[in-house]
BALOBA-1460 file (C-alpha; in Angstrom, 3 decimals):
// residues 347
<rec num="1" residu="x" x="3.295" y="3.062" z="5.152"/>
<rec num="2" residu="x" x="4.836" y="6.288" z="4.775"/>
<rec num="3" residu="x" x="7.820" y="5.822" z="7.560"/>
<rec num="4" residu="x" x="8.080" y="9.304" z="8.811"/>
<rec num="5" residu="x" x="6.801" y="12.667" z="7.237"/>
<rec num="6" residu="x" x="10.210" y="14.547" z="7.852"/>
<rec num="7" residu="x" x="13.531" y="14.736" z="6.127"/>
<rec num="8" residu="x" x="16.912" y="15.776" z="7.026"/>
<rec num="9" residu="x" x="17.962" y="17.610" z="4.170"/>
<rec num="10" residu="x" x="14.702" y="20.291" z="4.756"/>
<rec num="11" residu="x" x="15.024" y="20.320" z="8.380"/>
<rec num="12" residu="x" x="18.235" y="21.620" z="8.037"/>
<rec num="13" residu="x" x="17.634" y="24.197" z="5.730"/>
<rec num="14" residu="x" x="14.757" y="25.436" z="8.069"/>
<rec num="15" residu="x" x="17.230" y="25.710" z="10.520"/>
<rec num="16" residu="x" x="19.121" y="27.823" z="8.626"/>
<rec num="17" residu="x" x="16.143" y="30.317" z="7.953"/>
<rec num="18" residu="x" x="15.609" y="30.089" z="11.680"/>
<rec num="19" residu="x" x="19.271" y="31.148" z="12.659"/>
<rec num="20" residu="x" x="18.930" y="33.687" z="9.420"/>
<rec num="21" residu="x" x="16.018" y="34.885" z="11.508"/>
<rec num="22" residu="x" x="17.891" y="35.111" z="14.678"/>
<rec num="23" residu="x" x="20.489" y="37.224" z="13.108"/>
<rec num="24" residu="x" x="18.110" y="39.563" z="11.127"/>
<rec num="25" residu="x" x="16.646" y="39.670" z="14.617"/>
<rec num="26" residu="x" x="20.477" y="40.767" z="16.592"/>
<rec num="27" residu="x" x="20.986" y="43.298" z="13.565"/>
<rec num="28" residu="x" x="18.249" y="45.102" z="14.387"/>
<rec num="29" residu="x" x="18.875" y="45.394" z="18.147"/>
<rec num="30" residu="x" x="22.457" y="46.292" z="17.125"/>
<rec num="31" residu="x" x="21.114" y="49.360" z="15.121"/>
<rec num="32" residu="x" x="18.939" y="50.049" z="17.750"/>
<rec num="33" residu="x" x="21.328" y="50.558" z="20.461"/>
<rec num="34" residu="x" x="24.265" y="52.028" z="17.867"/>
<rec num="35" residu="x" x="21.884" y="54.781" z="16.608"/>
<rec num="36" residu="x" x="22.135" y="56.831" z="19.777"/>
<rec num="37" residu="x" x="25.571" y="56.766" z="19.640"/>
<rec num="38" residu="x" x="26.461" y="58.035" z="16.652"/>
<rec num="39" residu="x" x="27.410" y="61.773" z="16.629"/>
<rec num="40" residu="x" x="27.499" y="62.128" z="12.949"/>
<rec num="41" residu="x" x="24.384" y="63.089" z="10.934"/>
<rec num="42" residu="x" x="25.264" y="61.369" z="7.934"/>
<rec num="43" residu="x" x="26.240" y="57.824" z="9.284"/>
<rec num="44" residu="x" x="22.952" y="58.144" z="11.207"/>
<rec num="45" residu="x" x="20.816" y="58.594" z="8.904"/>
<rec num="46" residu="x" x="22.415" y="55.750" z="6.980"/>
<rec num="47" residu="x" x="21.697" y="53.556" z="10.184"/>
<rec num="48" residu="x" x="17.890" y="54.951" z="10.176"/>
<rec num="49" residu="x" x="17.804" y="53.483" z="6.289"/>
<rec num="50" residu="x" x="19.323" y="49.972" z="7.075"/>
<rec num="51" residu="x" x="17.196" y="49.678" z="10.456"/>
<rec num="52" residu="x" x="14.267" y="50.662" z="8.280"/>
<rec num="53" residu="x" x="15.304" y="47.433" z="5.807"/>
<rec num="54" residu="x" x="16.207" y="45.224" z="8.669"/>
<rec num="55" residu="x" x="12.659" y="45.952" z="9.992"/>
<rec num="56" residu="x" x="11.132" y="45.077" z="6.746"/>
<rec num="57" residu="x" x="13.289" y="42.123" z="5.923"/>
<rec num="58" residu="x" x="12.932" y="40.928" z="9.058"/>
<rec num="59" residu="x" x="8.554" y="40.657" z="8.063"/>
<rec num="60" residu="x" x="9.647" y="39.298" z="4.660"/>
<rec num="61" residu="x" x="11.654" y="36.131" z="6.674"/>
<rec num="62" residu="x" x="8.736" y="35.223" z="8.851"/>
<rec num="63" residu="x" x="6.437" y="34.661" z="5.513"/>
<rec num="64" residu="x" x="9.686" y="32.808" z="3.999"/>
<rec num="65" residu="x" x="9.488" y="30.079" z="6.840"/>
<rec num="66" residu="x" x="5.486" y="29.947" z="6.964"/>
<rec num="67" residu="x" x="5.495" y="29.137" z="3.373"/>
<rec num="68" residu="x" x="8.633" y="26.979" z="3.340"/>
<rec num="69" residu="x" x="6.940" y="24.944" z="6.381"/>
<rec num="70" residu="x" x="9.425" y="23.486" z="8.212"/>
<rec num="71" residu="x" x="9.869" y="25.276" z="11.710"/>
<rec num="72" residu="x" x="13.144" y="24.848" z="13.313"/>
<rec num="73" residu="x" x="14.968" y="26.101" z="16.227"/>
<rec num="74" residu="x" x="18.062" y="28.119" z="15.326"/>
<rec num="75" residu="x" x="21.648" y="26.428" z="15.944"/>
<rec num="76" residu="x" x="22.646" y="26.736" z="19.143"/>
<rec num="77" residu="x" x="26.294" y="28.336" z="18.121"/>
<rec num="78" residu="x" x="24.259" y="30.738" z="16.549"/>
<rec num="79" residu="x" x="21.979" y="31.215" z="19.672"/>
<rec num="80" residu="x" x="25.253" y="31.907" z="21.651"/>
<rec num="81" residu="x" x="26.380" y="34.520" z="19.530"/>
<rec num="82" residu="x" x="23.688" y="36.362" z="19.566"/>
<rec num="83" residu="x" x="23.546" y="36.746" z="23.046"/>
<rec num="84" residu="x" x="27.234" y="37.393" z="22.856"/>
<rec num="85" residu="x" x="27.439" y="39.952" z="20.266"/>
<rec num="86" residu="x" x="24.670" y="42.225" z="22.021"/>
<rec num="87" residu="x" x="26.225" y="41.620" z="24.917"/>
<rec num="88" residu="x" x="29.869" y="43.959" z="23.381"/>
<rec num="89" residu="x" x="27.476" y="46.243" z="21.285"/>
<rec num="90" residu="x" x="25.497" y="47.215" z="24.518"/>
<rec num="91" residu="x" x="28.498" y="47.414" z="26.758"/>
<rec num="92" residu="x" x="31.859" y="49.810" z="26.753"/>
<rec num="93" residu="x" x="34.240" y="46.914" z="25.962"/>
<rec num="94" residu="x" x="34.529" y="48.497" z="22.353"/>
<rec num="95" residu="x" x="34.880" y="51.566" z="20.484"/>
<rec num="96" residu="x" x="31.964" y="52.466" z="18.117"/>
<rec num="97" residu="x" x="34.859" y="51.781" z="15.522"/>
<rec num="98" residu="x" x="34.953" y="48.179" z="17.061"/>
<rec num="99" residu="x" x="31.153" y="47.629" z="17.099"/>
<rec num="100" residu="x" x="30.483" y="48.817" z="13.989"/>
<rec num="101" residu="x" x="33.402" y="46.185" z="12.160"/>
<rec num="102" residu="x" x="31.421" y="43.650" z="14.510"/>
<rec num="103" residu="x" x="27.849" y="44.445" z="12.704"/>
<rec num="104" residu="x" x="29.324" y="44.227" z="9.424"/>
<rec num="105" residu="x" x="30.755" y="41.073" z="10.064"/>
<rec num="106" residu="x" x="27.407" y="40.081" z="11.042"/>
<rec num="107" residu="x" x="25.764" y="41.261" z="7.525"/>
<rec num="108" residu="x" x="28.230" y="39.571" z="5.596"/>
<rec num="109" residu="x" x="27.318" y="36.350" z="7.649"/>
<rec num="110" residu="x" x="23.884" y="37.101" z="6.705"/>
<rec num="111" residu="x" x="24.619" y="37.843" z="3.216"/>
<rec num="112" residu="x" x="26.457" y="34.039" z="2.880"/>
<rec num="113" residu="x" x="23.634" y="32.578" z="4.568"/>
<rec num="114" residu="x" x="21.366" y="33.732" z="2.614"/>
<rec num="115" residu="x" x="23.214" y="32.394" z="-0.452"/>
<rec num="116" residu="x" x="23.520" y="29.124" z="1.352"/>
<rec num="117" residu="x" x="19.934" y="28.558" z="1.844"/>
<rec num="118" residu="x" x="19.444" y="29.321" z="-2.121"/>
<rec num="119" residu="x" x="22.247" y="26.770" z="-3.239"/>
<rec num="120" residu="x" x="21.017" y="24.079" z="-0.624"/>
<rec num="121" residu="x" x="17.221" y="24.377" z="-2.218"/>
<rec num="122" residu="x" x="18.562" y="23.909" z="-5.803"/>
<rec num="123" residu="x" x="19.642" y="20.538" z="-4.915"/>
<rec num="124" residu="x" x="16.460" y="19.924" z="-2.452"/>
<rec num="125" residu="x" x="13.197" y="20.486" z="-4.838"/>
<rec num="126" residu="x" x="12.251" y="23.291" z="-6.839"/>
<rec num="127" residu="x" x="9.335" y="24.073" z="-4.213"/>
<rec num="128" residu="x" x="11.952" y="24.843" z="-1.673"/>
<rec num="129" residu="x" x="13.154" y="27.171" z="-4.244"/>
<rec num="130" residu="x" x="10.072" y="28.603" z="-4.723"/>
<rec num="131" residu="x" x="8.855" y="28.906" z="-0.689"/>
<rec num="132" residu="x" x="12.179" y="30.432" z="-0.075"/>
<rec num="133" residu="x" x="11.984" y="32.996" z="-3.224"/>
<rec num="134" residu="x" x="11.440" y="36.019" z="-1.320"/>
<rec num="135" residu="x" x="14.810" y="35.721" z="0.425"/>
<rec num="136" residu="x" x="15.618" y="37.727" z="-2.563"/>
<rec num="137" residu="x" x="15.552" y="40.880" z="-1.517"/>
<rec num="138" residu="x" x="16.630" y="40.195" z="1.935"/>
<rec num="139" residu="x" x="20.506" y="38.968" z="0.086"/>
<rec num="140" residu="x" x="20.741" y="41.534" z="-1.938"/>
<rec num="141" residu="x" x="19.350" y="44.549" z="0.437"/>
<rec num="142" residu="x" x="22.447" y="42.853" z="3.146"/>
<rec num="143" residu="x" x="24.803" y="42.865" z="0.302"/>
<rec num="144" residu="x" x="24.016" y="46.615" z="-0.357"/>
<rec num="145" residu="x" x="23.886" y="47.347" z="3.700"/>
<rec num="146" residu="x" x="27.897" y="45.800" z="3.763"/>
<rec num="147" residu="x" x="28.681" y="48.568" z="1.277"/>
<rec num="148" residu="x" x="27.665" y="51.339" z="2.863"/>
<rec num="149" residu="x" x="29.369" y="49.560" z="6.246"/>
<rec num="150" residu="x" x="32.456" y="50.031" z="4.320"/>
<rec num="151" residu="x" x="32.074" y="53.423" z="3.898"/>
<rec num="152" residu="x" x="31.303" y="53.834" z="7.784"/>
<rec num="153" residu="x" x="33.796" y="51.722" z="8.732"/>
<rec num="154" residu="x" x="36.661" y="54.399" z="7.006"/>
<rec num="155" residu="x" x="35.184" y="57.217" z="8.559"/>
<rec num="156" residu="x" x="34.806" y="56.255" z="11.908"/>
<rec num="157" residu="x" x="38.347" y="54.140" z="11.461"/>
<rec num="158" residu="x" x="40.523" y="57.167" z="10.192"/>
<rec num="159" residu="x" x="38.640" y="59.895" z="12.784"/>
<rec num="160" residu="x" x="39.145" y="56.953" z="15.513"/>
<rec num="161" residu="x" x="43.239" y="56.791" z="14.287"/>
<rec num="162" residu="x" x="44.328" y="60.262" z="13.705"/>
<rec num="163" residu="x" x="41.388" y="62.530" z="14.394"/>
<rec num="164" residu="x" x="40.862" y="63.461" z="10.498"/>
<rec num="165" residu="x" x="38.151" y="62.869" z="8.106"/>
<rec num="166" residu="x" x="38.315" y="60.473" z="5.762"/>
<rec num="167" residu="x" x="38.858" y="61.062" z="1.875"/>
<rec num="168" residu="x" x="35.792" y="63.165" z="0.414"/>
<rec num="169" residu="x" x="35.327" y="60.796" z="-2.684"/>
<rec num="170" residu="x" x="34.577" y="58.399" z="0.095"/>
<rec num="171" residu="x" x="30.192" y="58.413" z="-0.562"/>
<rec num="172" residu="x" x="31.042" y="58.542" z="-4.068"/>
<rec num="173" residu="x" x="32.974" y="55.249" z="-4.063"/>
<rec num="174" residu="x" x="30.404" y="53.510" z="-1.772"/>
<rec num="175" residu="x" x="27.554" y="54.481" z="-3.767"/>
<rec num="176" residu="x" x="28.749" y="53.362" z="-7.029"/>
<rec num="177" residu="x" x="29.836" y="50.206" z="-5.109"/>
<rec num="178" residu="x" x="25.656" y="49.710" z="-4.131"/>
<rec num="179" residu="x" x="25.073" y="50.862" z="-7.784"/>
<rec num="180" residu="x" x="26.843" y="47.782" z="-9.161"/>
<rec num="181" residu="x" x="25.070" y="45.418" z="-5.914"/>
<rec num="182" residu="x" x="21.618" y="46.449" z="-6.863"/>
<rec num="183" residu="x" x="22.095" y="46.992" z="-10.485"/>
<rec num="184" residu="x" x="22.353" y="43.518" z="-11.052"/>
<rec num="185" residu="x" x="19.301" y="43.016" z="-8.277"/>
<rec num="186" residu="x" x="17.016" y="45.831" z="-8.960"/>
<rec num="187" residu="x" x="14.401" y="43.576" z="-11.007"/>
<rec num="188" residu="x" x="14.633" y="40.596" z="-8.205"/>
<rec num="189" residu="x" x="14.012" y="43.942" z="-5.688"/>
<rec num="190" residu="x" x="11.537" y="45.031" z="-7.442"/>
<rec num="191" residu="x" x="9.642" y="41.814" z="-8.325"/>
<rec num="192" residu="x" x="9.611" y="40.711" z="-4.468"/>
<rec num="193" residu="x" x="8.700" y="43.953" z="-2.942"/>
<rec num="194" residu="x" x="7.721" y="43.586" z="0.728"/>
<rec num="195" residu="x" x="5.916" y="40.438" z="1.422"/>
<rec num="196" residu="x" x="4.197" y="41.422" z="4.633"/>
<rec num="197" residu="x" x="1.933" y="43.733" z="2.963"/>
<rec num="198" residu="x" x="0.700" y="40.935" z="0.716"/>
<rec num="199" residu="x" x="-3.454" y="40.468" z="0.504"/>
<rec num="200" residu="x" x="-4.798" y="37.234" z="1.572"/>
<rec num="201" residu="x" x="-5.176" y="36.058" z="-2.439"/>
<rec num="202" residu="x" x="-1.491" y="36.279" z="-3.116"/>
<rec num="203" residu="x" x="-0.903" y="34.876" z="-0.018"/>
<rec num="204" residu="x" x="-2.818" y="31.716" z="-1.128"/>
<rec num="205" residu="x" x="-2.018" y="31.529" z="-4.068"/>
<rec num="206" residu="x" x="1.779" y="30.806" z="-3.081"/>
<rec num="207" residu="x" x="0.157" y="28.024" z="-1.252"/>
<rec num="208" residu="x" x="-1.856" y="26.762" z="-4.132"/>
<rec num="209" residu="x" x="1.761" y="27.301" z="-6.502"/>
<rec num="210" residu="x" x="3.976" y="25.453" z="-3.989"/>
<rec num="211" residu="x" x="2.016" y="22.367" z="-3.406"/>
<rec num="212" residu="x" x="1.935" y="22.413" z="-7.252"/>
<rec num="213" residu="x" x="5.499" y="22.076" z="-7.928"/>
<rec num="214" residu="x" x="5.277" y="19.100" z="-4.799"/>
<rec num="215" residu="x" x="2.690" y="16.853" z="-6.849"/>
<rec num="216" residu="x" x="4.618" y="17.472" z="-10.047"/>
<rec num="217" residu="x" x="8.229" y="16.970" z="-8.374"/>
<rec num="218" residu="x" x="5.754" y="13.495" z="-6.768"/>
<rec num="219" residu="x" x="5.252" y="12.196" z="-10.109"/>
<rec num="220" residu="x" x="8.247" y="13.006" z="-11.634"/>
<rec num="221" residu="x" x="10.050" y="10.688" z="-9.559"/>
<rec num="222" residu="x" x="10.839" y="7.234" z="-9.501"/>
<rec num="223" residu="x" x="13.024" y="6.635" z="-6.236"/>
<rec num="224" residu="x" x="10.602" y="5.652" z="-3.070"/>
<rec num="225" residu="x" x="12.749" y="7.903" z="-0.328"/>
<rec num="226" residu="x" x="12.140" y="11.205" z="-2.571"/>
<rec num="227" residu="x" x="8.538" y="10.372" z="-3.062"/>
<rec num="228" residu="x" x="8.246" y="10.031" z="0.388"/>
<rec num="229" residu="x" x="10.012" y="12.952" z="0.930"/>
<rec num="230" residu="x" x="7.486" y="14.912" z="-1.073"/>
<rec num="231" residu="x" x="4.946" y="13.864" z="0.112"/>
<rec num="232" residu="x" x="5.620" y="14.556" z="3.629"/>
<rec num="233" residu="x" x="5.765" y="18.218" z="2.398"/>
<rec num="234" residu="x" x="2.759" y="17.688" z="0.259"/>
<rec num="235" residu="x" x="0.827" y="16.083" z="4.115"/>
<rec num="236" residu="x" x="2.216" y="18.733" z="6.338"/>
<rec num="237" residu="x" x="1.671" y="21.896" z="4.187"/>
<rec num="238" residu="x" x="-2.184" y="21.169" z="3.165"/>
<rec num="239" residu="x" x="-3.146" y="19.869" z="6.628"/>
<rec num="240" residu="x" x="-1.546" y="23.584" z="7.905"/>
<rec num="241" residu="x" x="-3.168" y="25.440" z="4.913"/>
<rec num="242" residu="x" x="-6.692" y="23.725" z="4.987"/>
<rec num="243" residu="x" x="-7.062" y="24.730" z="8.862"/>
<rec num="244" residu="x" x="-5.409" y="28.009" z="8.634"/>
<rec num="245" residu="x" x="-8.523" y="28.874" z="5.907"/>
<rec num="246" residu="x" x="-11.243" y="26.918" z="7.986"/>
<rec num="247" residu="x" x="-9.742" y="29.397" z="11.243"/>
<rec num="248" residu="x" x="-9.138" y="32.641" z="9.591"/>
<rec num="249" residu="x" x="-10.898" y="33.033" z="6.142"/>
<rec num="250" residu="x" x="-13.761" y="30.686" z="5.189"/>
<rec num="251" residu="x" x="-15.800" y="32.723" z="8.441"/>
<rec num="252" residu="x" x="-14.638" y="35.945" z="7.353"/>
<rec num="253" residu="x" x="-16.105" y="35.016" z="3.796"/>
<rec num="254" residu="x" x="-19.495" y="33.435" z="4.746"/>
<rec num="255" residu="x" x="-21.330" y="36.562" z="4.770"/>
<rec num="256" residu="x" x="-21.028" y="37.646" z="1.078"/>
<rec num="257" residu="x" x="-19.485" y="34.115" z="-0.636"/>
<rec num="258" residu="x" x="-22.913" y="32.481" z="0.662"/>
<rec num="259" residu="x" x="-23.210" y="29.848" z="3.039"/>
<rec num="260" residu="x" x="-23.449" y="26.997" z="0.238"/>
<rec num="261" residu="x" x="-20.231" y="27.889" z="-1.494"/>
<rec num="262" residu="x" x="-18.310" y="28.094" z="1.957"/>
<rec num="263" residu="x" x="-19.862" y="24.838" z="2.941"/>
<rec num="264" residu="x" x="-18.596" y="23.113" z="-0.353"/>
<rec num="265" residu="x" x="-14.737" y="24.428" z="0.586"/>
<rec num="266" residu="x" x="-14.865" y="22.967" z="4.097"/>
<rec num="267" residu="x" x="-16.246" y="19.516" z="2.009"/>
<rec num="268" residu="x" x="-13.159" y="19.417" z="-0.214"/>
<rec num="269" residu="x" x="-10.977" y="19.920" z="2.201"/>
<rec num="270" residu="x" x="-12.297" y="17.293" z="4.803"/>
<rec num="271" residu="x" x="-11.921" y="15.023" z="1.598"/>
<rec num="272" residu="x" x="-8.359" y="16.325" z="1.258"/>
<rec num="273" residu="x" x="-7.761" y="15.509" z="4.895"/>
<rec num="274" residu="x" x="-9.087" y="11.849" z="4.713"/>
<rec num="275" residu="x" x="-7.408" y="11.182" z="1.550"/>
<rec num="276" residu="x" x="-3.871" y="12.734" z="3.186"/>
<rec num="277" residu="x" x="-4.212" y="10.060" z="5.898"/>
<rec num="278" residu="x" x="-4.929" y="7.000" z="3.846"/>
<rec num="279" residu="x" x="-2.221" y="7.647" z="1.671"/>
<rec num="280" residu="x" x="0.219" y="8.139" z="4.812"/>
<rec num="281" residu="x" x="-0.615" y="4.862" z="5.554"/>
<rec num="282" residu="x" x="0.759" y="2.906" z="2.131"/>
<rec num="283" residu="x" x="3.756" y="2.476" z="0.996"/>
<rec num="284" residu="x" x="5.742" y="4.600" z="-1.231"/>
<rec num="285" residu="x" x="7.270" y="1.829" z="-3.446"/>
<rec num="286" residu="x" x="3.626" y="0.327" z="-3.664"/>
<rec num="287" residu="x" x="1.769" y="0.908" z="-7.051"/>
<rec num="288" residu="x" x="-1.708" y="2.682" z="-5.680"/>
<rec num="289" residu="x" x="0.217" y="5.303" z="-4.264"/>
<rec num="290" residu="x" x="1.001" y="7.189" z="-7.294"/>
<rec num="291" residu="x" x="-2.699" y="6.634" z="-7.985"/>
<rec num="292" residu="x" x="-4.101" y="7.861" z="-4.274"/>
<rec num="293" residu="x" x="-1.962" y="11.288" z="-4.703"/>
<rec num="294" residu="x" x="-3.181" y="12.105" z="-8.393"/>
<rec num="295" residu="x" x="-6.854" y="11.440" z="-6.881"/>
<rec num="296" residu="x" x="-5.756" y="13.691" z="-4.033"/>
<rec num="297" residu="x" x="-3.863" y="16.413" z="-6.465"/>
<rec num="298" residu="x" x="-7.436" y="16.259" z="-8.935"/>
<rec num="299" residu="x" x="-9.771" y="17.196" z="-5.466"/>
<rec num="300" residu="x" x="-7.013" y="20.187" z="-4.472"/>
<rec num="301" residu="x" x="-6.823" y="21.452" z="-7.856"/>
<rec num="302" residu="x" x="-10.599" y="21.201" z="-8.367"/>
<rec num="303" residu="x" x="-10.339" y="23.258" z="-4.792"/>
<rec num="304" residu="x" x="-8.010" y="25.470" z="-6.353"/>
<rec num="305" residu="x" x="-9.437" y="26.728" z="-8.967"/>
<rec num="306" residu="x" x="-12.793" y="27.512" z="-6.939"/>
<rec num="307" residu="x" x="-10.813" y="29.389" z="-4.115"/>
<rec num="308" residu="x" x="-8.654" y="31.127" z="-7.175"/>
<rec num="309" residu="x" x="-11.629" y="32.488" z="-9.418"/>
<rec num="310" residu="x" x="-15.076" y="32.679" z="-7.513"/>
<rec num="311" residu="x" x="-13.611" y="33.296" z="-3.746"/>
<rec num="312" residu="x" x="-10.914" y="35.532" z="-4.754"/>
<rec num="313" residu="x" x="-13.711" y="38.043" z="-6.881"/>
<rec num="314" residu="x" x="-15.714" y="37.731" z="-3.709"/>
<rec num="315" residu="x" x="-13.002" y="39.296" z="-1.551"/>
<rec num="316" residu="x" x="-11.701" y="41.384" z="-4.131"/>
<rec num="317" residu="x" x="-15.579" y="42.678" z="-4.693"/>
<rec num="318" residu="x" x="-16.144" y="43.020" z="-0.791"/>
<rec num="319" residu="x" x="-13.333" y="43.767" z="1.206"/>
<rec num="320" residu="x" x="-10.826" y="46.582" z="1.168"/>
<rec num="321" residu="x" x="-7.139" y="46.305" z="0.488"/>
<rec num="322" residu="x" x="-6.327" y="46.744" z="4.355"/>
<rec num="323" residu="x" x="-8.880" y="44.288" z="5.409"/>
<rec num="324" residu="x" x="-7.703" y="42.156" z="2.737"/>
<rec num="325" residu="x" x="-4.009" y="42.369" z="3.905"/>
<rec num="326" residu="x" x="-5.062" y="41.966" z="7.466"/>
<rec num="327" residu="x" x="-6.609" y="38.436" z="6.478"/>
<rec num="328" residu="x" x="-3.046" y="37.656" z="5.344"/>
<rec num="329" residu="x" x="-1.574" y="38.708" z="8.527"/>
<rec num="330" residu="x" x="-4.035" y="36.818" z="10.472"/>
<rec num="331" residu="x" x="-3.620" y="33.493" z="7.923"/>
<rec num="332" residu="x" x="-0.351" y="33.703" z="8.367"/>
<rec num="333" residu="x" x="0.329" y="33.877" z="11.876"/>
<rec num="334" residu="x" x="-2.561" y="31.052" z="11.933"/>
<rec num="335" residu="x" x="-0.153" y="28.971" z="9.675"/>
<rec num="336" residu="x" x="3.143" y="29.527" z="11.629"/>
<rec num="337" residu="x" x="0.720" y="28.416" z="14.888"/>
<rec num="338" residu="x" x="-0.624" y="25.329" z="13.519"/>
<rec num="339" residu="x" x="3.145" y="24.011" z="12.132"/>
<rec num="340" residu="x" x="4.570" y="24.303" z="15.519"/>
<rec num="341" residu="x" x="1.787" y="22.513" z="16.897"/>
<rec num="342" residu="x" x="1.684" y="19.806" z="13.816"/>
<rec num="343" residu="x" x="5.645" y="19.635" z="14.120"/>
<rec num="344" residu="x" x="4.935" y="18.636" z="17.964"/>
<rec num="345" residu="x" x="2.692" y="16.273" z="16.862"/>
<rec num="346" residu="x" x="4.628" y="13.976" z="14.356"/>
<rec num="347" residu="x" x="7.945" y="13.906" z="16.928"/>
């Protein structure tokens, strides 16, 4: 039997996307209560950009840790220095010199984190690589923020010294510097554009491309405690997927996919379910295990390539772009619901 259905290495890269989260989460308070603040236009409006990102990241992270699927707390250093670091941006204790070097500490540390999280998944699986993906444009966009910091950080620092302005090639320097950043990023930007305005088919489809890569990385391997690692992800991410759809879009679809089609997705995936469990119960290093997941991977890509052709026209043919994006919303926060309450369940 399949000893446990969780794994160290991928519960600590979750909690790093959930103290990435908590930080994404303290920058924009920080901006927040620095905005007000500052008495000069142009650093302002810089702030009103990089709150706007932060804001927008911030949605691209939460659909990063529904589709990696492990939910973790963050680190409880982390935890403390958030409450810490609002704590001196709120209060008088520093100069608006001070608390802006303290923010752009804080983007840096989000920068490195971010590049953590991508090395760690190269060495985990390539799904964790591709769940994580979208963390993209979140790097680079922080990498771009620190630049302009820079820039803020000699203004304010030379007014705050000697009461004079700063050099006047200073913009020029800072914005070749997030020329050369996004240069090398602007297709990665571009090709992960904001992933909380996604529509309920790409949304799935990442789904249906994740769990994928799991069967192949499955069968590719040889060694018992990565096959078992797999499939935990393999057991934990359909079971979340297959009720997020049965809570949130096979009802919305009924009415125009026709009751006989909806009622042969619910089949599969009760099939999918009861298949999931029986393999949970053999052992990894025994030889009809290998043969229980293909006959589970043949039913979900059977599955898939229903939901991917004939569902997918249906929505595209009868709902609108916002009510297809609002499915998403709802699917997802349906997703992140059901893997807190699945995580409770297998502790």
């Amino acid at each position: 039997m399949v000893s446990t259905l969780n794994d160290a290495k991928r519960a600590a890269i979750g909690q790093q996307l959930a103290s990435i989260k908590a930080i994404q989460e303290l920058l924009i308070s920080n901006e927040q209560t620095l905005l007000p603040t500052i008495p000069d236009a142009n650093i302002r409006d810089r702030f009103q950009d990089m709150l706007k990102d932060d804001q927008k990241n911030l949605g691209i992270l939460d659909t990063v840790i529904v589709q990696y699927g492990i939910k973790e707390e963050p680190k409880e250093t982390v935890t403390e220095l958030v409450e810490k670091a609002k704590q001196l941006a709120e209060g008088s204790e520093l100069s608006l010199y001070e608390k802006v070097f303290q923010h752009e500490l804080l983007k840096h540390q989000q920068a490195m984190s971010g590049i953590l999280v991508h090395k760690a998944a190269q060495k985990v699986g390539a799904d964790v690589e591709a769940a994580i993906a979208p963390l993209n444009t979140v790097n680079f966009e922080n990498r771009a923020h620190q630049e302009q910091l820079k820039g803020v950080l000699e203004v304010l620092g030379v007014r705050e010294l000697t009461g004079e302005e700063a050099d006047q090639g200073l913009w020029a320097r800072v914005q070749d510097a997030v020329a050369a950043v996004t240069g090398v990023a602007g297709s990665v930007i571009t090709q992960n554009s904001d992933k909380s305005d996604m529509n309920i088919q790409d949304v799935i489809r990442m789904d249906h491309q994740k769990v994928n890569v799991l069967f192949t990385e499955l069968n590719q391997s040889n060694d018992p405690q990565k096959i078992q690692e797999y499939f935990g992800q393999i057991y934990k991410d359909l079971t979340v997927h297959a009720k997020a759809e049965e809570q949130v879009v096979y009802p919305a679809i009924r009415s125009f996919y026709g009751d006989h089609d909806t009622q042969e997705l619910y089949d599969e995936q009760a099939q999918m379910t009861v298949l999931l469990d029986e393999i949970k119960s053999l052992n990894p290093a025994d030889s009809q295990f290998k043969t229980k997941v293909n006959q589970l991977k043949d039913i979900v890509m059977d599955h898939v390539r229903q939901e991917e052709s004939t569902m997918f026209a249906a929505i595209r043919n009868n709902c609108s772009s916002d009510q297809s994006e609002q499915m998403a919303t709802q699917f997802k926060a349906a997703k992140s619901q059901l893997q807190d309450q699945l995580k409770a369940a297998l502790h």
